[in-house]
PLY file of the C-alpha trace (Angstrom):
ply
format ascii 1.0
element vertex 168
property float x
property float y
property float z
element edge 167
property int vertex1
property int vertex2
end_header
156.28 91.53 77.66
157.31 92.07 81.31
157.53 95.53 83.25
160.65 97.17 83.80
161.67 96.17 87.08
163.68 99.00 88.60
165.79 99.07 91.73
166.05 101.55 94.10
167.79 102.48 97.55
170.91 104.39 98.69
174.17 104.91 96.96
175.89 101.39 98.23
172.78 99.47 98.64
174.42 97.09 95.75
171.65 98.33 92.78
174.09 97.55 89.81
175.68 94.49 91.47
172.43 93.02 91.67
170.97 94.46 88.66
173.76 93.08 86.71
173.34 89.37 88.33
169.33 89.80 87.16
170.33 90.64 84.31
172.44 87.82 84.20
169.95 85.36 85.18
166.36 86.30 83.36
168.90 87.42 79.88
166.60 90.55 80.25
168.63 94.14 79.25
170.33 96.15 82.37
170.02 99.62 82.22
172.20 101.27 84.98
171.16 104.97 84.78
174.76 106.39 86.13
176.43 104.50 83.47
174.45 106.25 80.79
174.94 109.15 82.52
178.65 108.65 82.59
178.73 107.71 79.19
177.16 111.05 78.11
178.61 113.57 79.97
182.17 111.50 79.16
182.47 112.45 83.04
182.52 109.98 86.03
179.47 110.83 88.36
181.85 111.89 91.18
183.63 114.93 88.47
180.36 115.71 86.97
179.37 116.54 91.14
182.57 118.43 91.33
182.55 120.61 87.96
179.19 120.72 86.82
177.13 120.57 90.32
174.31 118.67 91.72
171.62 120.60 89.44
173.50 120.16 86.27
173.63 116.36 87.31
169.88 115.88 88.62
168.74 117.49 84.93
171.00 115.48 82.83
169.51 112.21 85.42
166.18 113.54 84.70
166.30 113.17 81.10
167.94 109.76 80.88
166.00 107.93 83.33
162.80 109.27 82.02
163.98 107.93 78.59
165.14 104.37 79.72
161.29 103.78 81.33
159.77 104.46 77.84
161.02 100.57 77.28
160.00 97.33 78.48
161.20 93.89 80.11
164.92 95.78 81.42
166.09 95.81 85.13
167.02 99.40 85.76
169.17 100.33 88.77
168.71 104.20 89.11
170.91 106.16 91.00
169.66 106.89 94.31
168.52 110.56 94.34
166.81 109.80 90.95
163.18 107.97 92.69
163.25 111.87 94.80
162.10 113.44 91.30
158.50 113.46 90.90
158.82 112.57 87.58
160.44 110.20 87.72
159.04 108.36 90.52
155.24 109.03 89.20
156.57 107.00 85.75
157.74 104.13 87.51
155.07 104.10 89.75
152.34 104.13 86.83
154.40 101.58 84.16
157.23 99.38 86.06
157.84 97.34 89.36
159.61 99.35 91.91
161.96 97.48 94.46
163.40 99.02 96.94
166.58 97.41 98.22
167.03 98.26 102.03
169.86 98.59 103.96
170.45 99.62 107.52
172.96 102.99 108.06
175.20 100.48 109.54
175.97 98.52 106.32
175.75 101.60 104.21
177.89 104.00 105.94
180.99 102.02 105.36
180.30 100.49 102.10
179.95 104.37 101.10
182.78 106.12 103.11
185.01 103.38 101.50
184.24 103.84 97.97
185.95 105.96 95.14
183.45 106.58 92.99
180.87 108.14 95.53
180.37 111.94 94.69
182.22 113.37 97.41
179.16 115.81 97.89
178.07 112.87 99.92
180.82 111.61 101.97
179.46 114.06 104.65
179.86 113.35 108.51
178.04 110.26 109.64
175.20 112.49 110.91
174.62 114.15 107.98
175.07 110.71 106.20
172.15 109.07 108.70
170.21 111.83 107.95
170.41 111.51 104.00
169.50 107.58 104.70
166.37 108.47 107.14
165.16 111.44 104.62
165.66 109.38 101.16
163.73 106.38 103.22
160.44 108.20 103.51
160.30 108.32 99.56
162.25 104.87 98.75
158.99 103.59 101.26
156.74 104.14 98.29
158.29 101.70 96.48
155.94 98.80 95.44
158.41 96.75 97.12
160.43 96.31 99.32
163.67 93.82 100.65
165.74 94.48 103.74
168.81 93.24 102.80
171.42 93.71 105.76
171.77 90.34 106.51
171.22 88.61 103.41
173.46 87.25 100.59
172.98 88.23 97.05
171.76 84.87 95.84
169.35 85.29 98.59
167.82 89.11 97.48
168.40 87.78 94.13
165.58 84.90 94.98
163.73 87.50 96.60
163.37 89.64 93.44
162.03 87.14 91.31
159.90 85.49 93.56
158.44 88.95 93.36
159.12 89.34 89.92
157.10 86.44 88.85
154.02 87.12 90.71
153.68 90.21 88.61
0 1
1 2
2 3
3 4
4 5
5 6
6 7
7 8
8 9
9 10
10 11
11 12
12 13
13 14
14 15
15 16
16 17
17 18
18 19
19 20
20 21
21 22
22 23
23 24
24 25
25 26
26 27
27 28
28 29
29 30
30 31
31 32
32 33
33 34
34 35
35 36
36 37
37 38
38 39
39 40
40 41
41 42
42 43
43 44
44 45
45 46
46 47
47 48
48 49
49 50
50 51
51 52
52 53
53 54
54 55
55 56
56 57
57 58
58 59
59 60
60 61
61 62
62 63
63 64
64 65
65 66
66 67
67 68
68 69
69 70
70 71
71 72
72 73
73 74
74 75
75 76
76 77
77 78
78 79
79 80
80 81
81 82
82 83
83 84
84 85
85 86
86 87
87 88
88 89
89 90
90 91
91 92
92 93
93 94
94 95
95 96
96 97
97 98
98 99
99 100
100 101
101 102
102 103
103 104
104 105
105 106
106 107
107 108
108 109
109 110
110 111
111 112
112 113
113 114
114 115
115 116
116 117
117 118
118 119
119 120
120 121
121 122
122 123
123 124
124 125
125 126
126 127
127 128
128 129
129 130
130 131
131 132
132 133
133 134
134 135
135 136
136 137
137 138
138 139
139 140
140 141
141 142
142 143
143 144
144 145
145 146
146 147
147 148
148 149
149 150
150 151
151 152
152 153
153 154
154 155
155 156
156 157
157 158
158 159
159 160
160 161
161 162
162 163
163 164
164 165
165 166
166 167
């Protein structure tokens, strides 16, 4: 039985898009913690933001990430507040592979201001959106790994990942 590898990084850094290709490619489960979270609030993340509030959201994030760790051999993509929590980062730290997926505040920024589905808590000014990157950063750091993946292609983080995946 493998770890849980989970991936983490900014809203935008392409988490589920990759996780789903792993997925994909080692036939191990995806778990992509917003989904679930969708799925139980019957609420898109963005209206959940909007009616319920961040706090309602982090507890409810809480709950189901800490419950999708308690397995083993799934890719998780968490949603990128959810490695802040203590919790939840001390579980993943202590029983699965952490990757952080890195991108530069010039690939985010757009790939955020143009979605839909981004809670609109966070489609601040670009300063305040640079800011969010370079604070989140110092905690995605303590990831157990790490790819910078501005000017890569997703085959190319995906043979990243389980280059890394294998050694482990």
């Amino acid at each position: 039985m493998k770890k849980n590898l989970v991936l983490i990084g900014m809203m935008g850094s392409g988490k589920s898009t990759i996780g789903r290709l792993l997925s994909y490619i080692t036939k191990q489960n995806l778990i992509d913690t917003d989904k679930l979270i969708e799925k139980e609030t019957k609420l898109k993340i963005n209206d959940i933001f909007q009616k319920k509030g961040e706090n309602f959201f982090r507890k409810i994030e809480e709950k189901i990430v800490l419950n999708s760790l308690n397995f083993q051999n799934n890719i998780i993509a968490i949603g990128g507040g959810a490695f802040l929590n203590y919790r939840i980062r001390e579980k993943i730290k202590n029983n699965c592979i952490s990757l952080w997926l890195k991108c530069s505040e010039q690939t985010l920024i757009p790939r955020i201001k143009n979605s839909k589905k981004r809670p609109k808590a966070y489609l601040l000014k670009e300063k305040d959106l640079i800011k969010l990157i370079n604070n989140r950063s110092k905690i995605y750091s303590k990831a157990d790994y790490k790819i910078n993946c501005d000017n890569l292609t997703k085959e190319e983080i995906i043979k990243k990942i389980l280059k890394i995946y294998e050694k482990e």
